[in-house]
Each structure stands twice: as structure tokens, then as C-alpha cells.
ZANUVEX-831914 format. One record per residue (C-alpha): residue in one letter; chain; x, y, z. Coordinates in steps of 0.05 Angstrom, whole numbers, plus 32768, in hexadecimal, padded with zeros to 4 digits. Layout:
N
R   residuo   cadena   east   north     up
R         A        A      X       Y      Z
...
//
This chain:
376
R   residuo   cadena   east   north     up
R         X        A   7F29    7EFB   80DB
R         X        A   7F3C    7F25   8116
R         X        A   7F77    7F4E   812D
R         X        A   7F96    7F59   816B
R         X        A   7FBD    7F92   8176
R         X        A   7FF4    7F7E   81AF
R         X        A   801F    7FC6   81AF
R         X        A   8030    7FF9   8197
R         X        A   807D    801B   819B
R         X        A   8086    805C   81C3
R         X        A   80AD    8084   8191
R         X        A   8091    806F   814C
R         X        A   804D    804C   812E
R         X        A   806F    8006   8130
R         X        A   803A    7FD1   813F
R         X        A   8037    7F8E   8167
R         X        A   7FF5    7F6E   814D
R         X        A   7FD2    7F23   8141
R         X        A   7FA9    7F08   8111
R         X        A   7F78    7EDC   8117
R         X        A   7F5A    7EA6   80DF
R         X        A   7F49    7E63   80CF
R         X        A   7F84    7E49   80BE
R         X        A   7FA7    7E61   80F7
R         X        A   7FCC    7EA5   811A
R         X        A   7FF5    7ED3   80F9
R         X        A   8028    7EFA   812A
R         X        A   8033    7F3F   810D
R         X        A   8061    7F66   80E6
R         X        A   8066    7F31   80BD
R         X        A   8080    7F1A   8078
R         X        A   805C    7EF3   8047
R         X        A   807F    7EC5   8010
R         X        A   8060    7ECA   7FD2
R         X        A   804A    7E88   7FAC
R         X        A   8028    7EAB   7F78
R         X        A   8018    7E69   7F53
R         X        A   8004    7E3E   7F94
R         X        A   8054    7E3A   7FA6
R         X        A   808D    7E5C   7FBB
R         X        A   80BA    7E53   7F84
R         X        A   80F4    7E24   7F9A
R         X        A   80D5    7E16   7FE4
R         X        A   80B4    7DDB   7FF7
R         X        A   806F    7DE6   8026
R         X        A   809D    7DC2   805B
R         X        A   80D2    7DEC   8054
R         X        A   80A3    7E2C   805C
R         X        A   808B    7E1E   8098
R         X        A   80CB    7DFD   80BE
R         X        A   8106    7E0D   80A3
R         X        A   80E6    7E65   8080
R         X        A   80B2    7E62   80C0
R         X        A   807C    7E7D   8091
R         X        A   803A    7E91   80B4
R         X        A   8016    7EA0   8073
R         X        A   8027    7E9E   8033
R         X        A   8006    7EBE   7FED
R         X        A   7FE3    7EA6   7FAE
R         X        A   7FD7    7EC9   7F6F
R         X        A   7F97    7ECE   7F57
R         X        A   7FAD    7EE1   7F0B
R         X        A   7FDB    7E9F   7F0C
R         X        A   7FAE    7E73   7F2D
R         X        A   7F79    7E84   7F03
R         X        A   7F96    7E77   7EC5
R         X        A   7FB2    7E36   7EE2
R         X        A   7FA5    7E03   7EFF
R         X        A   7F60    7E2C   7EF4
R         X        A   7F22    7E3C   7F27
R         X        A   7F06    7DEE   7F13
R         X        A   7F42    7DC7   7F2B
R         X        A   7F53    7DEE   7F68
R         X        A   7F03    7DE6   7F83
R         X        A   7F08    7D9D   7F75
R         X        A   7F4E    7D9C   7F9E
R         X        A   7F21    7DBE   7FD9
R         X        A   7F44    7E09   7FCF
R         X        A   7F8F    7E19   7FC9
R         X        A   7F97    7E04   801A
R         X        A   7F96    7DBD   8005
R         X        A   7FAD    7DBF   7FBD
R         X        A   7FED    7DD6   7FD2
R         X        A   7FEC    7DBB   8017
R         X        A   7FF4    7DF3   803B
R         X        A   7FC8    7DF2   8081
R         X        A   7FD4    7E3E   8092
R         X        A   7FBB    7E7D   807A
R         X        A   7FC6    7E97   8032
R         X        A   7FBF    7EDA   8011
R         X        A   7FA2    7EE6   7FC6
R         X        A   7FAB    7F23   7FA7
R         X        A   7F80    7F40   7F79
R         X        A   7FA0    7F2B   7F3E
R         X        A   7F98    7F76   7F20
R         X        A   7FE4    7F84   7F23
R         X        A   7FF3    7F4C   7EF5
R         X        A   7FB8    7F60   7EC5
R         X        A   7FD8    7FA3   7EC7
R         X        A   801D    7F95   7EB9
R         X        A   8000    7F72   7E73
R         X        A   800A    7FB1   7E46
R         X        A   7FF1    7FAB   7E04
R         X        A   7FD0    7F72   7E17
R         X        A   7F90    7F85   7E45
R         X        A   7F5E    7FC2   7E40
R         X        A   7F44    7FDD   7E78
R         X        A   7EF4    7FEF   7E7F
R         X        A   7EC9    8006   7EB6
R         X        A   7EAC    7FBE   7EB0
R         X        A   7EF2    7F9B   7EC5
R         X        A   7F2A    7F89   7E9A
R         X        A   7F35    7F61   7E65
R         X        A   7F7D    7F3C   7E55
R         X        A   7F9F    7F06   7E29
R         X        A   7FBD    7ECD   7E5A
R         X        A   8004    7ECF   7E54
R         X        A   8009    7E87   7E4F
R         X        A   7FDC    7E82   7E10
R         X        A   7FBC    7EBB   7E02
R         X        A   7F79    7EAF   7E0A
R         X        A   7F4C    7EE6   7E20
R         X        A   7F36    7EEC   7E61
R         X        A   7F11    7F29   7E95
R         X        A   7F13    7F36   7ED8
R         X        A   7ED9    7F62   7EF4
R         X        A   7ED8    7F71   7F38
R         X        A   7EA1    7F36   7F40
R         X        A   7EC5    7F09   7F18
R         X        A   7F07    7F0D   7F43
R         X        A   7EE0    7F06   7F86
R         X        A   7EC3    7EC2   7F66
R         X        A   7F0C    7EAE   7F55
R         X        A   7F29    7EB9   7FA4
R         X        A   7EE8    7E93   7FC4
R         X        A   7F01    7E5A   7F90
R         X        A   7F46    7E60   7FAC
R         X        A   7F2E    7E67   7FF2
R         X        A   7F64    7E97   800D
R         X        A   7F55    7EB6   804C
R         X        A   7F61    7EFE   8038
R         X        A   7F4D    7F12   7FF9
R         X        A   7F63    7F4F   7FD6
R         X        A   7F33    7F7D   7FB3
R         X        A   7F3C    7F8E   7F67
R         X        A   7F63    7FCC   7F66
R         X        A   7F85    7FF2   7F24
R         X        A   7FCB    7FF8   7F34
R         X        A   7FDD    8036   7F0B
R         X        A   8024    8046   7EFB
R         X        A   804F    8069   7F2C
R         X        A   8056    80A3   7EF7
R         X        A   8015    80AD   7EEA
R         X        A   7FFF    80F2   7EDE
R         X        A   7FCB    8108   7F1C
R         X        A   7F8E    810E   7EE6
R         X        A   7F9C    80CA   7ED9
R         X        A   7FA3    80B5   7F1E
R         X        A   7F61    80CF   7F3E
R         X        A   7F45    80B9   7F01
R         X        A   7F61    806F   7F0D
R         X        A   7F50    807B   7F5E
R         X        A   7F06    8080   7F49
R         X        A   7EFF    8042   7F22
R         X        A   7F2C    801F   7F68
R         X        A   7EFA    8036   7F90
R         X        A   7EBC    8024   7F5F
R         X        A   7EDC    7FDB   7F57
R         X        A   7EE5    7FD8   7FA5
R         X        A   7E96    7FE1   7FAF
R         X        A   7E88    7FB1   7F7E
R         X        A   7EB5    7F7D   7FA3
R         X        A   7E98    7F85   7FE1
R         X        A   7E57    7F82   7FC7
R         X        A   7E6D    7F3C   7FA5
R         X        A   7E98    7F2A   7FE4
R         X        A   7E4E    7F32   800F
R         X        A   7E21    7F07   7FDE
R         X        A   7E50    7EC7   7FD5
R         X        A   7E63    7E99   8008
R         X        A   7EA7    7E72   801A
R         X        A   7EAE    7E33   7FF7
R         X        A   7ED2    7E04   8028
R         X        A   7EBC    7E17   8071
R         X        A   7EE6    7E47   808B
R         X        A   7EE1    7E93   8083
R         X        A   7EFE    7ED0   805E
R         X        A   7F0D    7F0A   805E
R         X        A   7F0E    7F42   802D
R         X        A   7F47    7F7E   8027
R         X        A   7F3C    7FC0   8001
R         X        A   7F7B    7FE0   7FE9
R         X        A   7F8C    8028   7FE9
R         X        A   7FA1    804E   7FA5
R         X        A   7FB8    808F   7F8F
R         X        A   8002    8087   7F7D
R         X        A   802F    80BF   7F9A
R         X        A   7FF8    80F0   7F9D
R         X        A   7FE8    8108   7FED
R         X        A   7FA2    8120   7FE6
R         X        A   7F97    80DC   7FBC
R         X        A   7FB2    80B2   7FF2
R         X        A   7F8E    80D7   8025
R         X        A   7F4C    80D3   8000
R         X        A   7F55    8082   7FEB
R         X        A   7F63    8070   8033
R         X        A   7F27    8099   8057
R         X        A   7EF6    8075   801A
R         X        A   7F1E    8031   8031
R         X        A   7F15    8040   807F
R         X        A   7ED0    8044   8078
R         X        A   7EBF    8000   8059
R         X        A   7ED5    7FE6   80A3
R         X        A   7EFD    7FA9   807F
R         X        A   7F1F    7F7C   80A7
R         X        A   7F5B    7F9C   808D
R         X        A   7F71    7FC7   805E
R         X        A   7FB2    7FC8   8027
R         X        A   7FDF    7FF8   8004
R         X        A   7FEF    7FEE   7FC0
R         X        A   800C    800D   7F82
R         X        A   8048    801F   7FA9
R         X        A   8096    800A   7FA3
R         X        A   8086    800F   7F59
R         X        A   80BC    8040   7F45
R         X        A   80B3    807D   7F73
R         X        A   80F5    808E   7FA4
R         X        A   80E9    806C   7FE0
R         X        A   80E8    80A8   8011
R         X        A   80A7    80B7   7FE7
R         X        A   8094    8077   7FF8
R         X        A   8098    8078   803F
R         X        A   806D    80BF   8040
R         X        A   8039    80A4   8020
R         X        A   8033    8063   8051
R         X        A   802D    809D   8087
R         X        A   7FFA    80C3   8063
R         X        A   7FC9    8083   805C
R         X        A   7FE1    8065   809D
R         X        A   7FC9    809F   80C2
R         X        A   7F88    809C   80A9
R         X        A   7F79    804C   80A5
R         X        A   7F62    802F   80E2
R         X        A   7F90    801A   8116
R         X        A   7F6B    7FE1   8133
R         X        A   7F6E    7FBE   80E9
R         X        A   7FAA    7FA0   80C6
R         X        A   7FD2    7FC5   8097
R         X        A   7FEE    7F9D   8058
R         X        A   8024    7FC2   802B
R         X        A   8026    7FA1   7FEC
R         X        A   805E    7F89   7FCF
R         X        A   809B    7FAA   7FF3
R         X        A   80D1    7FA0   7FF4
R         X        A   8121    7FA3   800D
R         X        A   812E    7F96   805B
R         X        A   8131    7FE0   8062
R         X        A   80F9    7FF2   8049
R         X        A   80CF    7FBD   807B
R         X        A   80EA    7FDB   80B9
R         X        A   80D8    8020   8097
R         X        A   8091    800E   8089
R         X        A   8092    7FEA   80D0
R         X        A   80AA    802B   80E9
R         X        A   806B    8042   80CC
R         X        A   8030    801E   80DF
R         X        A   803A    7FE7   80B1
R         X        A   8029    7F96   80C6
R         X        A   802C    7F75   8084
R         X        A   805E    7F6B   8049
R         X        A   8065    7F3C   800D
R         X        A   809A    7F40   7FE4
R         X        A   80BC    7F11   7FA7
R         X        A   8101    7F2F   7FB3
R         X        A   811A    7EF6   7FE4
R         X        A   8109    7EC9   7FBE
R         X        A   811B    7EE8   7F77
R         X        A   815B    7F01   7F8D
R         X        A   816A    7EBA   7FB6
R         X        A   816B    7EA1   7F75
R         X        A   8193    7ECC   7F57
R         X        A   81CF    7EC4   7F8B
R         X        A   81B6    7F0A   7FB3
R         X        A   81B7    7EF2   8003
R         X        A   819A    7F20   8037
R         X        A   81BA    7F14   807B
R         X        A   81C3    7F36   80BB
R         X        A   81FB    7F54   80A4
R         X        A   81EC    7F6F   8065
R         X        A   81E3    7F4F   801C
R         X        A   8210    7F19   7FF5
R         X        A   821C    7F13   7FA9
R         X        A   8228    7EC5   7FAD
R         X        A   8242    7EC6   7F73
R         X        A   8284    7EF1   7F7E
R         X        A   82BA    7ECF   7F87
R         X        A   82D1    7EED   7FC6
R         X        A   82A2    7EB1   7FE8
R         X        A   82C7    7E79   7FC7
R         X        A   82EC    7E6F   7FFE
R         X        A   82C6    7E8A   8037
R         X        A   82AF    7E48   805D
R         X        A   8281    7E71   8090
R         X        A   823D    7E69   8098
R         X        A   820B    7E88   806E
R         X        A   81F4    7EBD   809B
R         X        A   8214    7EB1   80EE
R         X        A   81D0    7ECE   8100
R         X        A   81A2    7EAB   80D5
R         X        A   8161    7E84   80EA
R         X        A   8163    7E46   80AB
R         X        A   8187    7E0F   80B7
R         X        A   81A5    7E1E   8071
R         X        A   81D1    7E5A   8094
R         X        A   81F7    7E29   80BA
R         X        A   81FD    7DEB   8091
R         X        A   820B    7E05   8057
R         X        A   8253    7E34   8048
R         X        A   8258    7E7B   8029
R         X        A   828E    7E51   8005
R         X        A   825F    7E13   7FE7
R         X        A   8224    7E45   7FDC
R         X        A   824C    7E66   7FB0
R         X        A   8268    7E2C   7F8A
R         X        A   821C    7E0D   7F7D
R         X        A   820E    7E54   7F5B
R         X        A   8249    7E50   7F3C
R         X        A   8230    7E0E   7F21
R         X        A   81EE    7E1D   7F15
R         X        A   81DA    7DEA   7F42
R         X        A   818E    7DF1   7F51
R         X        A   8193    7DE1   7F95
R         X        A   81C0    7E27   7F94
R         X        A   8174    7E49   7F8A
R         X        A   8158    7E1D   7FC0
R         X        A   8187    7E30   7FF2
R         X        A   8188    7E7D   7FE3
R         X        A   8139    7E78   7FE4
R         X        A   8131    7E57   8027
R         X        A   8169    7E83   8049
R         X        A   8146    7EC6   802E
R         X        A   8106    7EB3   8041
R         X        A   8111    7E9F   8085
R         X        A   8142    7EE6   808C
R         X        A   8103    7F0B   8081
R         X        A   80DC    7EE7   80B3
R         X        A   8110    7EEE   80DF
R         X        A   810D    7F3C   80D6
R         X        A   80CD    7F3E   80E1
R         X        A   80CF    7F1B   811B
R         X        A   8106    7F37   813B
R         X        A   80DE    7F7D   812E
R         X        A   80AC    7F68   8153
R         X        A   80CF    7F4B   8190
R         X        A   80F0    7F98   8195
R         X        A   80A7    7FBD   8189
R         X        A   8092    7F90   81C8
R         X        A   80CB    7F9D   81EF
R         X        A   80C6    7FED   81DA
R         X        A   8109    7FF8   81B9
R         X        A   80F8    7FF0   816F
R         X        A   8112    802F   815E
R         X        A   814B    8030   817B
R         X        A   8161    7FE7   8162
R         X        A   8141    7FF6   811C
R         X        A   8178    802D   8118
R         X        A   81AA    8007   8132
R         X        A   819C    7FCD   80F8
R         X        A   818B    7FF4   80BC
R         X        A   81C1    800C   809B
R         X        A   81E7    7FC2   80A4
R         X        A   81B4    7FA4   807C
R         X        A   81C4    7FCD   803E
R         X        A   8204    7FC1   8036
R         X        A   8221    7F92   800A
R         X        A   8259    7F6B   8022
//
């Protein structure tokens, strides 16, 4: 993998990049749909990449593993072809998951042991163990095993938790050297910076990150509670410090806002679940600002979707009959809100990009912002 990095914007640390794999080029900023069990819930692979314009989408390693399990996907020839998607995927680590299991995993120097959630069987993932897992899948970026400690934690706790990231990141990269991709084409491996909402933690996480010279780097354990201004300082305190001739994934964030923030930033990656989770629950992002489809104020409304919107969805289908299939609890109701929140966020993205090449980000991100939070 390789990244090209286009421009930069004049007033701000807004980025205009490239990346390069095997499956194909990635223009950045850019969002990433989550199909965190080898699909994006409610989207066909067709849909993704003509009607949402995907450019890569994510796996999770946690699900996957679990099921359909390491043995089916190597005999489908990696996730690429199991779920017939030809360009470039994303696994996480599948530590947040593991995490999230209170009272149902202990953590240990050694990894982490959980019960499955489907049957409770008892699994671990060591830092080995979860590089073996992504070769099997055959992303091309892999994510390193990370704890993802809570956004409350105590600081004794959190440098505590930062050493045993940084222990488990060696031991990845040691792993990630000795094995080999499975199916042909390469991959790449990204460390993730810790140290919740601490400064000197950041600051320390993302020098020990720099220096691994990955071919780019993440930031977790963030949008996990904390207010977002706090947020945004701490992508500038590791942004400053990670190199600028690598991509930059944040992990797991978040509202339209808060993309052209972390944009603002330095940021060239995002995943998210929100467009798709709140597609289905009748939550629209548009150009405009967000719809409850559910109100009744829309039962009448016969305009498109979203007048600005990139899916054909925004223009076939009314505010009006939207509303009624939610109403209805039609499934094609989820479908439809899926598909047009997908491809708004890819539209964002883009449309950031095309202003941080001309050299007016700024001024258009200000111009946008505060639209795109209000509910209509």
C-alpha cells in the first residue's frame, strides 16, 4: 500500500491524498461503510459500489471469526470473494468488541479471553492470534490489537492500559513480519494510538506509533463518551505528531459535523455505523439537515428525498412514500434509508475534497456546517 498526498489546504490541516492497493485506489477523505459481518446490513455489494459509490468497505474480525469462521472464509479464497466484493476492505482488530463483553472476557498480558455472544463458547485473542485471523480474511489493512479503555478511565488506568497497547502492538508486528498473505495480493498493517482524553498519553502513544513507520496509522478509543470539543483536541495533539506523508484513520466517528471537524484536522479516514443504524431507524442525513421519517409532517411532502442527493433513491423515491413504508414497517423502508445515508457520506467526503483541491475548504466547511445539524 502506498499514499499519495495530492494537497494540502492553506488555512487548516485538511488533506487531499490517494491510496494505493491491490484491490484498487482509494481517493481521500473518505468514508468507509461498515459490514462488520462480511455485509453492509441492508445493501447489496451492487448497490455499494453504484448506487453508495463505496471505495472500501470494513469487516469485523470478532464477527467473522466467530462466523462463518477462519476455515470457511480460506476455502471461499478470503472475504474479497466470499462476499464478492473486488475492492479494498478494512478489518479491525476485533478488540473493541472483546471489550465491550463485560462480565464476559478477562483481560491478561497474554491476550484476552471471551465467551462468543452467539453461544458462549470460550475463545482468546492474543495479539498473534488476531494477526492469523486478518491474513485468513485477507483485508488489505489490518488493524493491530489495541485495548480500548473506557472514555472515563482514571489516568493510572489509562497509561497502565497504554502500556499493554503498545506491548500488543510489537507483538503484532512481529507476527505481521513472520506470516505471509494467503491469496496473492498484499497487506498492510495499522497501529492505533491510545490514551483516552489524556494529552501527554496521546502525545506519548502517537510518537511510539510514528516510529514503527506503518503504512498508516489509526486513532481509536475516541467518540466513546467524551464532549466532542475534547475530541477534536486530542485528534490535533496526535495529528501533529503522526506522520504526514502516512494516512490517518479515526476510528469510528461519527455525525457529518464531526467529519469535516476531523477533516479540518488532518484526518483522511472515517468509519462509522450511524448511516446505516440510523437509516434504519427513519434518521436521514441530507444536505439540508436531518429527517425523522417517521413524523408525520412528511406524509404529505411528495419531494425528493434529499434535492441534492447523489443515490438514485433521493429522486425516485418521495419524502411522502418514505415515510409511509416506515410507517408500515416495510423493509424496503431500511433499504432505502441505508443506501441514501451511505451514499450522503460519500458524497461529503467527496465534496470535501473537491474544496481542499480547489483551496476553499474552510471557508465552504463553515458555510455547510451548521445546516447539517439541524433537524428539519
Amino acid at each position: 500500500m502506498t499514499f499519495q498526498l495530492e494537497h494540502t489546504d492553506d488555512s487548516s490541516w485538511a488533506r487531499a491524498g490517494r491510496i494505493f492497493t491491490d484491490h484498487g485506489e482509494i481517493e481521500t477523505p473518505i468514508f468507509m461503510p461498515v459490514g462488520t459481518v462480511g455485509s453492509v446490513k441492508g445493501v447489496l455489494m451492487r448497490d455499494l459500489r453504484e448506487e453508495v459509490g463505496a471505495q472500501i468497505i470494513l469487516g469485523n474480525t470478532y464477527h467473522l471469526y466467530l462466523r462463518p469462521g477462519t476455515d470457511i472464509l480460506e476455502k471461499a479464497g478470503g472475504l474479497h470473494r466470499f462476499g464478492t466484493w473486488d475492492r479494498p476492505i478494512l478489518t479491525d482488530s476485533g478488540g473493541f468488541q472483546v471489550f465491550s463483553l463485560t462480565g464476559i472476557r478477562k483481560l491478561t498480558e497474554e491476550g484476552c479471553v471471551f465467551q462468543s455472544h452467539i453461544d458462549g463458547s470460550r475463545h482468546m485473542f492474543t495479539p498473534e492470534r488476531v494477526m492469523d485471523i486478518e491474513r485468513s480474511i485477507g483485508a488489505d489493512i489490518m488493524m493491530a490489537l489495541d485495548e480500548c479503555p473506557p472514555g472515563t478511565a482514571e489516568y493510572d488506568y489509562a497509561r497502565k492500559s497504554l502500556g499493554l497497547t503498545h506491548r500488543w502492538l510489537d507483538r503484532c508486528i512481529k507476527r505481521f513480519s513472520e506470516t505471509e498473505p494467503k491469496y496473492g495480493y498484499t497487506q498492510s498493517l495499522f497501529p492505533i494510538v491510545q490514551g483516552c482524553t489524556y494529552k501527554d498519553l496521546r502525545a506519548e502513544s502517537a510518537r511510539y506509533i510514528a516510529d514503527k513507520g506503518a503504512d498508516g496509522n489509526a486513532i481509536g478509543g475516541l467518540a466513546v463518551g467524551e464532549p466532542t470539543e475534547v475530541m477534536y483536541e486530542m485528534i490535533e495533539v496526535v495529528n501533529d505528531i503522526l506522520p504526514k506523508d502516512r494516512p490517518r484513520y479515526l476510528m469510528g466517528v461519527g455525525t457529518p459535523q464531526n467529519i469535516l471537524e476531523a477533516i479540518e484536522r488532518g484526518v483522511d479516514m472515517f468509519d462509522c455505523v450511524m448511516p446505516t443504524r440510523n437509516g434504519r431507524n427513519a434518521m436521514l442525513f441530507t444536505w439540508q439537515g436531518t429527517l425523522n421519517m417517521r413524523n408525520a409532517k412528511w406524509a404529505d411532502d411528495f419531494s425528493a428525498l434529499d434535492p441534492d442527493g447523489t443515490a438514485s433513491v433521493d429522486s425516485i423515491y418521495s419524502r411522502a412514500y418514505v415515510h409511509h413504508l416506515f410507517k408500515a414497517q416495510e423493509l424496503m423502508a431500511l433499504e432505502i434509508g441505508s443506501i441514501h445515508n451511505l451514499a450522503f457520506y460519500l458524497d461529503l467526503v467527496r465534496t470535501a475534497r473537491r474544496h481542499i483541491l480547489a483551496g476553499d475548504f474552510t471557508a465552504w466547511k463553515r458555510s455547510v456546517i451548521e445546516q447539517l445539524g439541524r433537524r428539519l
